[in-house]
C-alpha positions as CSV (number, residue, x, y, z in Angstrom):
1,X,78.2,29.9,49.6
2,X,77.3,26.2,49.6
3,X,74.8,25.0,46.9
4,X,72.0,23.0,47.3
5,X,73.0,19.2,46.8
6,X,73.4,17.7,43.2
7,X,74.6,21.1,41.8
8,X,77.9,22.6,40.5
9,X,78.4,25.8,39.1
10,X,81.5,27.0,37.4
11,X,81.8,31.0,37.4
12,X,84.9,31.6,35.4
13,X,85.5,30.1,31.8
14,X,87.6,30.9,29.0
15,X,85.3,32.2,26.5
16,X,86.1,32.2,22.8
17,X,87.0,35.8,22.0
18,X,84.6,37.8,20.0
19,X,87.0,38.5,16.9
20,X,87.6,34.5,16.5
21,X,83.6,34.4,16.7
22,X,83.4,37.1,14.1
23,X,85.7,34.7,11.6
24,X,83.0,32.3,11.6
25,X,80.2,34.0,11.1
26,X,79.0,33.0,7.5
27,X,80.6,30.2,7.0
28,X,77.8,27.9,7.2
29,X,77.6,24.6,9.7
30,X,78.5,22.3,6.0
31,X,82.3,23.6,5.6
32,X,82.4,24.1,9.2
33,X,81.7,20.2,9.8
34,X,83.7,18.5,6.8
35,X,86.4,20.6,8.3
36,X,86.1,18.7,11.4
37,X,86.4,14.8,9.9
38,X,82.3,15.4,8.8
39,X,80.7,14.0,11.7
40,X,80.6,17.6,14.0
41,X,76.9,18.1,14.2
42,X,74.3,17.4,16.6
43,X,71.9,15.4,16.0
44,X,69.8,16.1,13.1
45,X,66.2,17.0,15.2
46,X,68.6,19.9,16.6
47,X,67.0,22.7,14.2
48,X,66.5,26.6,14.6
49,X,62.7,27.4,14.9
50,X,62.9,29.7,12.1
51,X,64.7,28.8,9.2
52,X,66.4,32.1,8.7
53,X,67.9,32.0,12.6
54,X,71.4,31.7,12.4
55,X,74.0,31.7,15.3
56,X,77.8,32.2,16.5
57,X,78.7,31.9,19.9
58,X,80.5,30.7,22.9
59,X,79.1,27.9,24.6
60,X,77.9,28.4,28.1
61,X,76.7,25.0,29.0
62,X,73.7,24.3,31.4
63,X,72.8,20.3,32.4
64,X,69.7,19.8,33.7
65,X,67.0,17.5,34.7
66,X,64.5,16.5,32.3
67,X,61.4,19.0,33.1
68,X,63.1,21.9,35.0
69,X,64.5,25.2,33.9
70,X,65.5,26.7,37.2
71,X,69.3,26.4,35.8
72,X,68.7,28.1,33.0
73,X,67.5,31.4,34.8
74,X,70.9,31.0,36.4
75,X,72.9,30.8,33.6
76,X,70.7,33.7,32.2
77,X,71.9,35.5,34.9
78,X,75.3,34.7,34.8
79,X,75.1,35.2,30.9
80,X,78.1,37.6,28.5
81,X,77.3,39.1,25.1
82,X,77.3,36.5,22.2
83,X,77.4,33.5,24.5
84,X,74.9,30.6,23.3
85,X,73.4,28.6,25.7
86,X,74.1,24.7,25.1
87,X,71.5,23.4,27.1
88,X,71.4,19.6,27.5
89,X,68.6,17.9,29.1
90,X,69.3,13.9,28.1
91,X,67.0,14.4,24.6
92,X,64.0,15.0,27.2
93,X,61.3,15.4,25.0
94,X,57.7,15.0,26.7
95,X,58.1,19.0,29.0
96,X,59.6,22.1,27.4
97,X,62.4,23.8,29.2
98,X,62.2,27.7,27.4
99,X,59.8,29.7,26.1
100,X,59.0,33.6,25.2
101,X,60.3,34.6,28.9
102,X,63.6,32.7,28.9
103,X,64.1,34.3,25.0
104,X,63.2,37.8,26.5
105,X,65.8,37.6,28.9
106,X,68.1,35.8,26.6
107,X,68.0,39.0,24.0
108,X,68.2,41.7,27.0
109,X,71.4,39.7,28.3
110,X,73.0,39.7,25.0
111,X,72.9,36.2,24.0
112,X,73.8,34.9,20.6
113,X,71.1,32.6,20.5
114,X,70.1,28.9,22.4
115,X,70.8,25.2,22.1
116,X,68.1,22.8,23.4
117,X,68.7,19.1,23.7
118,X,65.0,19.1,24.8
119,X,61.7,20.6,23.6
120,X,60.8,24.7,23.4
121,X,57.3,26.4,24.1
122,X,55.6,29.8,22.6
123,X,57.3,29.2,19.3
124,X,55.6,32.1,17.5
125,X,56.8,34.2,20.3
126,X,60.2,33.6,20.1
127,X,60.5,34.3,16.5
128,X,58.9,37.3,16.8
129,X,61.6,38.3,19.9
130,X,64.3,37.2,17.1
131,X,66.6,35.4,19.2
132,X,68.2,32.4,17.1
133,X,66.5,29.1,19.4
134,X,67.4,25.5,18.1
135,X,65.9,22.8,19.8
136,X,64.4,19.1,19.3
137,X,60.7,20.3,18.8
138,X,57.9,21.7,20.1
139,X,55.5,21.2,23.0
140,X,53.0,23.6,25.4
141,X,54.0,20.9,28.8
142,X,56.1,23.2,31.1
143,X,58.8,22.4,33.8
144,X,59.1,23.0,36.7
145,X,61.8,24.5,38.9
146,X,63.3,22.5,41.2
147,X,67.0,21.6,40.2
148,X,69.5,20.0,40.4
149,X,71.1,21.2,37.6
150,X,75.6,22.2,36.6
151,X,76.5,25.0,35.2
152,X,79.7,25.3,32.5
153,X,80.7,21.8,33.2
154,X,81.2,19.4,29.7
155,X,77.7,18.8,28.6
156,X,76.9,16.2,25.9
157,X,74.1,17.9,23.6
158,X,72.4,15.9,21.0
159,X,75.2,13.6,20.5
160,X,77.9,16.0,20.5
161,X,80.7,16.7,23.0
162,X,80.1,20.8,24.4
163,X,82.6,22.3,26.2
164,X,82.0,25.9,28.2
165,X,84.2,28.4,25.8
166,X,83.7,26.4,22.7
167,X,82.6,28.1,19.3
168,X,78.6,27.1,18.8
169,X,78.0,27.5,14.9
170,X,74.1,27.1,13.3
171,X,72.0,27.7,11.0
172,X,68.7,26.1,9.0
173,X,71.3,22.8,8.3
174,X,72.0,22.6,12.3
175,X,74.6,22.9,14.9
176,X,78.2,22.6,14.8
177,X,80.4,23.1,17.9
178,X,83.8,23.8,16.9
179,X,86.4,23.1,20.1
180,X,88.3,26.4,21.1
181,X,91.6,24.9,20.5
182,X,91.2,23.7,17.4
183,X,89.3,26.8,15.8
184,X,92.3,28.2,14.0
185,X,92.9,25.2,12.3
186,X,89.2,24.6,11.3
187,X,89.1,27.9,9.8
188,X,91.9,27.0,7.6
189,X,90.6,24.2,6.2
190,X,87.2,25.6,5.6
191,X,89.2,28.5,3.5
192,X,90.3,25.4,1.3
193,X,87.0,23.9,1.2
194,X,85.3,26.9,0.2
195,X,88.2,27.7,-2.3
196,X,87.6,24.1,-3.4
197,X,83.8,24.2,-4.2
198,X,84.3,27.8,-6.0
199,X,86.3,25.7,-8.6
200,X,84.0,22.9,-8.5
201,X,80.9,25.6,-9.6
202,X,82.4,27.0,-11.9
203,X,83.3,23.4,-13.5
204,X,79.6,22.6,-13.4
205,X,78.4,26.3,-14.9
206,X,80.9,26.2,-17.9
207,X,79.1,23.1,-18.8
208,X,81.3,20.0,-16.8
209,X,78.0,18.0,-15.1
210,X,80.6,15.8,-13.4
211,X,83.1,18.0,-12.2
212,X,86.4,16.4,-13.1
213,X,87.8,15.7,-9.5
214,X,84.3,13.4,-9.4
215,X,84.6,11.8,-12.7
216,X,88.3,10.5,-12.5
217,X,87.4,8.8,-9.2
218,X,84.7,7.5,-10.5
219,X,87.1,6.0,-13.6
220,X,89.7,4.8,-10.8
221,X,86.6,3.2,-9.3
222,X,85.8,1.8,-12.3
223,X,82.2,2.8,-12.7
């Protein structure tokens, strides 16, 4: 079938396996990002609409115009349990692109939740379906639904680089994507960070206010 001009669609992507999602879950998007170099999340507006949403999935990316969803009914349809949709519409932020009936077919379809580089209608309706949804902000405007729009191409969403198949990690902090290649290693070093800042508690709770990694750099600083 030949698609309308300006589109692309890619059917088959490696998707990250459900038992390396699982090893994420929990984790939180902090030691998830300092594991990366620090500088993993999306841009800070990028924020679940309910504080208690959290989400861990593979990335099925959408690009679309500013002010159209049509792709994202696509990608709905094309949709596996525990992908997220990374949906990047250029930090378009005057028309929403989702709303209660993109999150009701988002939940029926499995989803583990939505990323929107954009704006999001019918807030309180989408926290009542449950489906984790972070996204710049609010707005009633609508798009329309005209296209053109790719589907599981590299997207870049709020500043970060989104591959299809890459791990999507938020919660109340933000979004973290986590490359599918590199996951194993991430996961190692976000045992070591946790391991670390278990030590670094209990320093502080048996009465150390500077925990002692802090204060000797602060005396090879010379402060």
């Amino acid at each position: 079938m030949t698609l309308p001009e300006g589109w692309q669609i890619v059917s088959e992507v490696s998707r990250a396996p459900d038992e390396l999602l699982a090893r994420f879950r929990g984790l939180g998007t902090g030691p998830v990002c300092d594991a990366l170099g620090r500088f993993a999340a999306m841009d800070h507006q990028i924020k679940p609409l309910d504080p208690s949403m959290d989400l861990v999935g593979s990335a099925l990316t959408v690009w679309t115009r500013p002010c159209d969803n049509i792709a994202i009914y696509k990608a709905l349809e094309m949709a596996q349990p525990n992908d997220v949709l990374v949906i990047a519409t250029n930090g378009y932020t005057t028309n929403s692109v989702s709303g209660e009936l993109t999150t009701l077919v988002g939940r029926a379809r499995g989803l583990a939740g939505m990323v929107i580089d954009g704006m999001v209608r019918d807030s309180r309706e989408i926290i009542e379906i449950g489906l984790p949804v972070f996204a710049r902000g609010l707005t009633p405007n609508s798009p329309y639904k005209d296209g053109p729009a790719k589907i599981n191409v590299p997207v870049t969403c709020g500043g970060a680089s989104v591959n299809p198949g890459d791990i999507v990690v938020g919660d109340t902090d933000g979004v973290v994507v986590v490359p599918q290649e590199t996951a194993e290693g991430v996961l190692e070093r976000v045992a070591a960070i946790h391991a670390k800042e278990a030590g670094i508690r209990a320093e502080i709770e048996a009465g150390e206010i500077i925990p002692r990694n802090m204060a000797r750099l602060l005396r090879e600083m010379g402060l």
